[in-house]
C-alpha positions, 0 to 999 in steps of 0.5 A: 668103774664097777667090778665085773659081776662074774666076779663077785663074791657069794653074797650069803656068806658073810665074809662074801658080803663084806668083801661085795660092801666094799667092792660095791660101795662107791657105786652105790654111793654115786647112785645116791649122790646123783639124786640128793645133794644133802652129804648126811643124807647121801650117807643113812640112805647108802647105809640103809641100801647096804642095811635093806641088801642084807636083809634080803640076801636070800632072795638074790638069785644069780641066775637073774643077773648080776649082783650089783643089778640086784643092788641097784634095785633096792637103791632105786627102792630105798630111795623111793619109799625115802621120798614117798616118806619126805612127801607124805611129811612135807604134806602133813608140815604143810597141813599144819603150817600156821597152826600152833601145836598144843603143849602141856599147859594148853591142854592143861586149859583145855581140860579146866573149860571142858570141866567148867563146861560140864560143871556148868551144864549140870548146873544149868540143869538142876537150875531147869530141875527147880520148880517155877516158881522157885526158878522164877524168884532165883532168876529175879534176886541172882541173875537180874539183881533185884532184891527180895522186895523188888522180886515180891513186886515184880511177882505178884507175892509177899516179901516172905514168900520170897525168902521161902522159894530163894532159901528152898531154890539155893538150898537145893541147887546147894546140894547140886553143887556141892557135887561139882568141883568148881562151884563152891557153896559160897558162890554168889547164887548161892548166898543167903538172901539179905 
């Protein structure tokens, strides 16, 4: 049975406060297990009630009721904002179900592809930088796997022209990449031409 209000103690002096704990813990922690039946729980949230009450002594005003009124008050808000929170958290969970998380080593791979993806578009546009006909002979021997000869076919031009506009194109898309961290000057476009 809860002590009878007109009975409780000064609840700013903190003798008065130990003494208004003790008389009024039972009754808090009923209050809190007839609404959680988790025992840890029931314990942090009778804490935090007594924790909350401390903190705002100064505005209780007795002339507004009785003392455990008061406390029963925060309990009833301590318990709420706990289950607004386990909510909002079941909520966000429940987002995310299903997906998984990244750790060190996904972001780590992460960040390699948008660094290859970055080096590979600054590739591609000193690639779109090259002239036509330089372009047209890289693309030929590089990327279709013609040789030289079979390019100078294909293009209407001499063998040597060839050689010229691929040495000149590797030459300059060379010093292109010599800027970028994962192509090195020995990456097959860029070998020398047979």
């Amino acid at each position: 049975m809860p002590p009878d209000p007109s009975q409780a103690p000064p609840l700013r002096d903190p003798v008065g406060f130990s003494a208004f704990y003790a008389a009024h813990f039972d009754t808090v922690l009923g209050f809190v297990t007839r609404r959680t039946d988790d025992p840890h729980l029931a314990a942090d949230l009778t804490a935090d009630i007594f924790v909350t009450a401390l903190e705002h002594v100064a505005g209780y005003d007795p002339r507004r009721g009785a003392p455990v009124a008061w406390l029963y008050g925060i309990a009833r808000n301590v318990l709420a904002a706990h289950f607004r929170g386990n909510a909002r958290e079941s909520r966000a969970v429940a987002r995310i179900n299903g997906r998984r998380l990244l750790d060190d080593q996904d972001i780590a791979a992460l960040e390699e592809r948008i660094d290859a993806s970055r080096a590979a578009r600054q590739l591609l546009a000193a690639h779109a930088a090259l002239s036509e006909p330089l372009r047209a002979v890289l693309d030929l021997v590089a990327v279709d796997g013609l040789t030289p000869g079979e390019a100078a076919q294909a293009l209407g031009i001499s063998p040597t022209a060839v050689r010229v506009r691929l040495h000149r194109a590797r030459r300059l898309l060379r010093h292109e990449a010599a800027t970028l961290p994962m192509f090195s000057p020995d990456h097959h476009v860029l070998e020398a031409a047979p």
